[in-house]
C-alpha positions as a printed NumPy array, in Angstrom:
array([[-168.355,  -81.535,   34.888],
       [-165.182,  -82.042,   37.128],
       [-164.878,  -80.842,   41.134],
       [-162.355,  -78.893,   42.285],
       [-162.532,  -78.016,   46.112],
       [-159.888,  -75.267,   46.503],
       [-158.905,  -74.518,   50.217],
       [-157.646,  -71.157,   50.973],
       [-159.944,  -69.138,   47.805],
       [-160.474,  -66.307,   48.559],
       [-157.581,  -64.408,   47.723],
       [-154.172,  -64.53 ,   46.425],
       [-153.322,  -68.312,   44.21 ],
       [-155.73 ,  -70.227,   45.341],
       [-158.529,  -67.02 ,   43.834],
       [-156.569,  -67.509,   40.973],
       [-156.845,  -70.806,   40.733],
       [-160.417,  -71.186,   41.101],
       [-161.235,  -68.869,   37.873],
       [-158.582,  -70.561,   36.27 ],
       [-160.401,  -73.776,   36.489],
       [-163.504,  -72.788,   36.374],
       [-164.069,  -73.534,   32.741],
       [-163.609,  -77.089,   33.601],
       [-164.335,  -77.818,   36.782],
       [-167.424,  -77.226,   39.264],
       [-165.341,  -74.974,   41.897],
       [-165.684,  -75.346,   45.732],
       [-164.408,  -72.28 ,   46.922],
       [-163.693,  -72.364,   50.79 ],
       [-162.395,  -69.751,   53.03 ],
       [-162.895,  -67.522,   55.473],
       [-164.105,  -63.798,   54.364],
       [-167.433,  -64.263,   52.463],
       [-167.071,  -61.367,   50.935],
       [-164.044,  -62.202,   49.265],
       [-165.772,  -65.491,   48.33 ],
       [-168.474,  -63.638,   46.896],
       [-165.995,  -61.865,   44.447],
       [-164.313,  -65.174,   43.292],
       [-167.702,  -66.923,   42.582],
       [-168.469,  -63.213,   40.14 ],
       [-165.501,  -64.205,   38.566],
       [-166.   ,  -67.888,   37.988],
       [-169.668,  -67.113,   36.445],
       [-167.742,  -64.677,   33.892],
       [-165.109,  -67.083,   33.013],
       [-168.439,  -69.532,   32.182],
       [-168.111,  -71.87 ,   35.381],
       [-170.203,  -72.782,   38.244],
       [-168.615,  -72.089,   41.769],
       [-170.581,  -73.524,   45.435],
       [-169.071,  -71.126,   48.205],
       [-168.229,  -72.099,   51.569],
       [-167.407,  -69.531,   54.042],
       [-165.704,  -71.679,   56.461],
       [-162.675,  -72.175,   58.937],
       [-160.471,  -74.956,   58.28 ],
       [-159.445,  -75.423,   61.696],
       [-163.047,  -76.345,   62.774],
       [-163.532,  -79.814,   62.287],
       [-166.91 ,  -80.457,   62.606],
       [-167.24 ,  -77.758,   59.624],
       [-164.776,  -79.621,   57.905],
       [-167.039,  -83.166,   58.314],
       [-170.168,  -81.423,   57.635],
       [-168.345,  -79.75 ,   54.208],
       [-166.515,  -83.271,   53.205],
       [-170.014,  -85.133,   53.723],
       [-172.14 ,  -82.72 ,   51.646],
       [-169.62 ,  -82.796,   48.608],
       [-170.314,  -86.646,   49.237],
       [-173.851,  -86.928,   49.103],
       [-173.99 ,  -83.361,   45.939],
       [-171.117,  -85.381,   43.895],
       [-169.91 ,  -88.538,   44.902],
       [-166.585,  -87.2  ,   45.129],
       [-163.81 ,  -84.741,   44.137],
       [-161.399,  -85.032,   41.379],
       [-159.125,  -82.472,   42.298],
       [-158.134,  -80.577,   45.375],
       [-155.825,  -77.6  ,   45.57 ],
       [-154.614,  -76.547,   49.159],
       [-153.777,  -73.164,   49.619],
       [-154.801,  -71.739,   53.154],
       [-152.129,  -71.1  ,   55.013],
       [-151.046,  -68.63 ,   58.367],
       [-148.418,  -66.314,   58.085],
       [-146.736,  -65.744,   61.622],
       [-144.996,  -62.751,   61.57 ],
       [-141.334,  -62.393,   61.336],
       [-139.171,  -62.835,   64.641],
       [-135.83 ,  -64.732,   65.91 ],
       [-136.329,  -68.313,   67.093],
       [-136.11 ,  -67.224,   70.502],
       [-138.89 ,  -64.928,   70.686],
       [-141.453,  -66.599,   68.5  ],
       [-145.105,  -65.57 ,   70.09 ],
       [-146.592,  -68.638,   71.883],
       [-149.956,  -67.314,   69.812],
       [-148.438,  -67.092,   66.786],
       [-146.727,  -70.397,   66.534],
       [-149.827,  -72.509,   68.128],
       [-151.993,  -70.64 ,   64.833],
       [-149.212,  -71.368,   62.935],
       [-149.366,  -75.33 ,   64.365],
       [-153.377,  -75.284,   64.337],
       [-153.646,  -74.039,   60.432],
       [-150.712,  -75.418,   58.785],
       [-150.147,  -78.681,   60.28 ],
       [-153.442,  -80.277,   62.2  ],
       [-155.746,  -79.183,   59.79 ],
       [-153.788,  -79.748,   57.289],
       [-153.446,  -83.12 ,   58.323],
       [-157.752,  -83.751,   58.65 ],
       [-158.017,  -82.405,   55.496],
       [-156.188,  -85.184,   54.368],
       [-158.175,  -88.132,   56.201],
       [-161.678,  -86.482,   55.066],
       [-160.585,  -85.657,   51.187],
       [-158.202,  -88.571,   50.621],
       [-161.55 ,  -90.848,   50.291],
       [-163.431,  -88.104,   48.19 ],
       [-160.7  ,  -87.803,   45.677],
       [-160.426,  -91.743,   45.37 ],
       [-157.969,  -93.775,   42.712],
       [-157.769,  -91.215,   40.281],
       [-157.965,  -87.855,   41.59 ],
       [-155.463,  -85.366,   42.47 ],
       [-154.209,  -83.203,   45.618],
       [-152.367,  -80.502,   45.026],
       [-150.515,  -78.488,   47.65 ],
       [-147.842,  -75.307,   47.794],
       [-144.213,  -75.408,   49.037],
       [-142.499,  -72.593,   49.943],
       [-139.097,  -73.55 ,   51.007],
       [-138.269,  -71.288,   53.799],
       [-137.794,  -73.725,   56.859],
       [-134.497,  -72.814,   58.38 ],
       [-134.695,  -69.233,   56.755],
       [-133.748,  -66.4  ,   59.552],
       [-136.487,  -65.062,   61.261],
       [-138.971,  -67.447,   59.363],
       [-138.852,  -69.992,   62.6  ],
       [-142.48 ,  -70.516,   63.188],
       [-143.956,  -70.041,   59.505],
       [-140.857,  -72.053,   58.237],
       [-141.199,  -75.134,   60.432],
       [-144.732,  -75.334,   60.261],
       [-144.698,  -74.836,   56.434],
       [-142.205,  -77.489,   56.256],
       [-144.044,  -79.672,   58.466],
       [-147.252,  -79.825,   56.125],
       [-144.867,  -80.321,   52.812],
       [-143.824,  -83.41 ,   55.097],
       [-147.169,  -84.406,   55.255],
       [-147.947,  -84.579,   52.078],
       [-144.867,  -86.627,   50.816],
       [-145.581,  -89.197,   52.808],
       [-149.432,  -89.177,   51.883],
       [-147.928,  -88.901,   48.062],
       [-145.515,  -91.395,   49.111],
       [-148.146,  -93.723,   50.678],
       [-150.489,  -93.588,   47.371],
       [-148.354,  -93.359,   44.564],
       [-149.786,  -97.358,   43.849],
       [-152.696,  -97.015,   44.787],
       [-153.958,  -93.291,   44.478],
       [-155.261,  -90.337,   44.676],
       [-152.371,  -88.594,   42.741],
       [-150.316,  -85.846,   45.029],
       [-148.315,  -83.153,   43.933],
       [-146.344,  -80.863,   45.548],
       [-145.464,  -77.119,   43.324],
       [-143.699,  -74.426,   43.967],
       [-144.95 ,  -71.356,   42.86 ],
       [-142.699,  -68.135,   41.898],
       [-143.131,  -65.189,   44.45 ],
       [-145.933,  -63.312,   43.964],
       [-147.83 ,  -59.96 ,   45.287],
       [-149.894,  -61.535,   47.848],
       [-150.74 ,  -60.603,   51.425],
       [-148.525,  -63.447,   52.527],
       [-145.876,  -61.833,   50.733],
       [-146.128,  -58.427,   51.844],
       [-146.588,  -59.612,   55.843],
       [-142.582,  -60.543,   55.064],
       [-141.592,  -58.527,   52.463],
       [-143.139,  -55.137,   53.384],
       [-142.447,  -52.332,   51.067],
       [-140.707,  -54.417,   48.261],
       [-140.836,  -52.966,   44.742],
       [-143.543,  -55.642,   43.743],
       [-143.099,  -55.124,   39.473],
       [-141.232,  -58.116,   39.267],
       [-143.129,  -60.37 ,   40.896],
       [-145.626,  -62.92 ,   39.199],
       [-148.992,  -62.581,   39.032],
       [-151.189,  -65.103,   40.764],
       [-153.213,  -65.28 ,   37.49 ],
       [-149.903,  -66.311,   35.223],
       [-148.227,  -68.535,   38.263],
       [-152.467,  -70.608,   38.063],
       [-151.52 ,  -70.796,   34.595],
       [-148.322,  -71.869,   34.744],
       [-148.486,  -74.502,   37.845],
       [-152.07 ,  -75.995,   36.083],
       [-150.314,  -76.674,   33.17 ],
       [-147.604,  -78.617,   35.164],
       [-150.623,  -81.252,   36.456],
       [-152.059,  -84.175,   34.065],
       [-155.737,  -83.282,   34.775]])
């Protein structure tokens, strides 16, 4: 069976994603909450898959080595890799962005961001694929520190796609509809959320965009 390690799991798309590919794919669910976790991988058993769970912080890198080098010696490798962890600063003018909020927002989005890529890259190989999320909002008002640092990791992966497009692993960058996530609602509190997609139709619809 096929690996997917999915970054960011254990809620919202990247949840979504891993029962949508768990008929398919062996899923490596990371993130933070275990409980959370622990709901995804009940999910993945009763869509017929087989999930390994791994409560962990991206930002840490020595977890990061230590999860990179046991897929390694379990599998040999990936063949896919979805990244969807991401920190949502809260909302303010450029001015008075929170010297907190915009190192997270540095620290998650962009440096680890950028490991992840020098420790999967080799797992994924010739012929496997990275997937990761753009949201667009860089330059938006009052998006300053999510915006910038959003944009900043979308940079980073065109140049790795950029960099490999001869040579592999295959990178794509999607951009999924808005949907009712906690992101979301951290900048759109109190929207009427009916029209939104749901993060189990947007899995469907941005899997089917990928030659897997």
């Amino acid at each position: 069976m096929k690996t997917a390690l999915i970054t960011g799991a254990s809620r919202g798309l990247g949840a979504a994603l891993a029962v949508a590919l768990a008929p398919t794919h062996h899923i490596i669910a990371v993130g933070k909450t275990t409980g959370a976790l622990e709901e995804i991988d009940d999910q993945i058993k009763a869509a017929g898959g087989q999930g390994t769970l791994a409560p962990m912080d991206i930002t840490v890198d020595a977890a990061m080595q230590q999860l990179c080098r046991s897929i390694f010696d379990r599998w040999g490798g990936l063949d896919l890799w979805i990244h969807t962890a991401i920190h949502a600063a809260p909302l303010a003018p450029a001015g008075h962005i929170g010297t907190k909020d915009l190192a997270k927002s540095i620290t998650i989005n962009i440096e680890a961001t950028a490991r992840l890529i020098g420790y999967v890259g080799p797992l994924l190989g010739q012929n496997g694929h990275a997937v990761f999320m753009d949201d667009p909002r860089g330059g938006a008002q009052f998006f300053g520190a999510y915006g910038a640092t959003k944009a900043a990791q979308i940079a980073l992966a065109r140049s790795w796609a950029a960099e490999s497009a001869k040579t592999g692993p295959h990178v794509h960058i999607l951009t999924p509809n808005p949907m009712p996530t906690a992101t979301r609602a951290r900048f759109f509190p109190g929207e009427d959320r009916s029209p939104l997609a749901s993060p189990t139709s947007e899995a469907a619809r941005l899997l089917g965009l990928l030659s897997l």
